[in-house]
matplotlib code that plots the C-alpha trace (Angstrom):
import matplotlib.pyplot as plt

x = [81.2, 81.5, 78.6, 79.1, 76.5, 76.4, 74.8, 73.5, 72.4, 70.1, 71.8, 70.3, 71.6, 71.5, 71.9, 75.6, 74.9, 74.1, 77.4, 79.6, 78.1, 76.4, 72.3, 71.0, 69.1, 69.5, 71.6, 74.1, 75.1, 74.8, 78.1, 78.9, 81.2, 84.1, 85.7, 88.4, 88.6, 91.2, 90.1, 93.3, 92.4, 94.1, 93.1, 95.9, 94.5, 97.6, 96.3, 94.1, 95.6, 96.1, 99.9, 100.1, 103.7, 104.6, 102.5, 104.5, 102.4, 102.7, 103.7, 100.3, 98.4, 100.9, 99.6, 96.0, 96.5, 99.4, 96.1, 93.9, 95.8, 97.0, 93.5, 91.0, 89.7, 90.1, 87.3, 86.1, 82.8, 80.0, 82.5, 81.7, 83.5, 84.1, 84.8, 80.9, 80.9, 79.9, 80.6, 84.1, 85.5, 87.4, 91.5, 93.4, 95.4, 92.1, 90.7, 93.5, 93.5, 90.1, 90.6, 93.3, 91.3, 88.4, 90.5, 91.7, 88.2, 87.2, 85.1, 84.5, 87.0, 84.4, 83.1, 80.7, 77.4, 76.5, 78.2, 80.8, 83.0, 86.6, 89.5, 92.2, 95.3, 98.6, 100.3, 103.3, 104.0, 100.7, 97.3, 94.5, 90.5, 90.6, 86.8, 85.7, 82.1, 80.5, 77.3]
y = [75.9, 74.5, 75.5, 75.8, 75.5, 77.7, 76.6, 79.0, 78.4, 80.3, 82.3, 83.7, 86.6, 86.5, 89.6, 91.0, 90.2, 86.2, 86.6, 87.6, 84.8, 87.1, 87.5, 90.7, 90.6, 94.1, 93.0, 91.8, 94.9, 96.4, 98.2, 97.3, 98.7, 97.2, 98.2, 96.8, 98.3, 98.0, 98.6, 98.3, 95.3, 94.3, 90.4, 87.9, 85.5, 84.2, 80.8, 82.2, 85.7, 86.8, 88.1, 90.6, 90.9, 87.5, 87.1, 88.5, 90.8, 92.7, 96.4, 97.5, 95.2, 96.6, 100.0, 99.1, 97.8, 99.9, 103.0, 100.8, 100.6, 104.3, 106.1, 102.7, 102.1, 101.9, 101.2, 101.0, 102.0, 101.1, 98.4, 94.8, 91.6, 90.7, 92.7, 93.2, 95.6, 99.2, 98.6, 99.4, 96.5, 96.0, 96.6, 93.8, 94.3, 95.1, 92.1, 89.6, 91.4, 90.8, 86.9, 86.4, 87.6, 85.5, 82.0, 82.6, 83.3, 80.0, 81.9, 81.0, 83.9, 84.8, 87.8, 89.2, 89.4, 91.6, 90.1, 91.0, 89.0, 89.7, 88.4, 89.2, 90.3, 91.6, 94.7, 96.4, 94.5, 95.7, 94.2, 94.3, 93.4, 93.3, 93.3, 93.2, 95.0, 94.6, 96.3]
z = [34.6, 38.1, 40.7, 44.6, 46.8, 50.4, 53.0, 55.0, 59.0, 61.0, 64.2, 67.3, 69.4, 72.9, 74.8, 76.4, 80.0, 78.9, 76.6, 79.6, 81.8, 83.8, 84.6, 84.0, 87.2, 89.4, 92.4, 89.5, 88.9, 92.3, 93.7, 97.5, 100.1, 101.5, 104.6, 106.3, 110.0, 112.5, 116.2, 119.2, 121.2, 124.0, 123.7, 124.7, 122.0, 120.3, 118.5, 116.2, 115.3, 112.0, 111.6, 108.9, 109.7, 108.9, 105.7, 103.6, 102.0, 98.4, 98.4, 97.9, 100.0, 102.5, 102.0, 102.5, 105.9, 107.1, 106.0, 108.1, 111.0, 110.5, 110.4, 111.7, 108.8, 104.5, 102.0, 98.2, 97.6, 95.0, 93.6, 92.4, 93.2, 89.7, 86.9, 85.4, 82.3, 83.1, 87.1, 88.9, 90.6, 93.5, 93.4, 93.5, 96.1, 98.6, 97.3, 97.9, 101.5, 102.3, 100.4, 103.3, 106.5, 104.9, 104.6, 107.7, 109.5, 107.5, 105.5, 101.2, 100.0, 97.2, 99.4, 96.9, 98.5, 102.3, 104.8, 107.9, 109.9, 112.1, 113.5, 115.9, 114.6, 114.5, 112.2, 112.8, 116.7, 117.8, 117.9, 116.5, 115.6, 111.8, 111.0, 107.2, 106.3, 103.2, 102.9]

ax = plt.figure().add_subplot(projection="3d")
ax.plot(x, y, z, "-o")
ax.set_aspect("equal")
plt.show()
């Protein structure tokens, strides 16, 4: 009669929030705002404009600023950057809109903390002041 041996190891567990890569600290977990505003300007500032026309934008990133131009302003609210289990994130499509004003402003397109900045810009032949809020 033959005889196997198992070897058994000791495991720890470690808790979901360490699993997912993520702390468990409070402001984790916190939902923010996001706003993208348009305000009419009439600033002559060509150089450094942001030209939503000529970006060739996705359907629904379309929509988002076409809304924002339409009524001043669109948002998400008590959303998270990233996906975090249990929160609601941010759409896509608002998220790679607010990724493209950010490169352009220079800014780290990772906008997951308070912040606000702005650019001029241009949507649908007129201009604008495209200010993102995140609060």
């Amino acid at each position: 009669m033959k005889r196997r041996t198992f070897l058994t190891t000791a495991t720890a567990t470690t808790s979901l929030p360490a699993i997912a890569g993520c702390s468990s600290d409070e402001d984790d977990t916190r939902g923010y705002t996001y706003t993208l505003t348009f305000s009419e300007t009439d600033d002559d500032v060509v150089a450094d404009r942001l030209d939503f026309d000529r970006m060739g934008l996705a359907p629904s990133q379309e929509n988002i600023v076409a809304e924002a131009a339409r009524t001043g302003s669109y948002s998400e609210e008590n959303v998270t950057w990233d996906s975090l289990p249990g929160q609601q994130g941010i759409t896509m499509a608002f998220r790679m809109v607010i990724q493209l004003i950010a490169r352009h402003v220079d800014r780290d397109p990772k906008v997951d903390s308070e912040t606000s900045f702005e650019t001029p810009s241009r949507y649908d032949g007129r201009r604008y002041r495209a200010v993102v809020d995140v609060a």
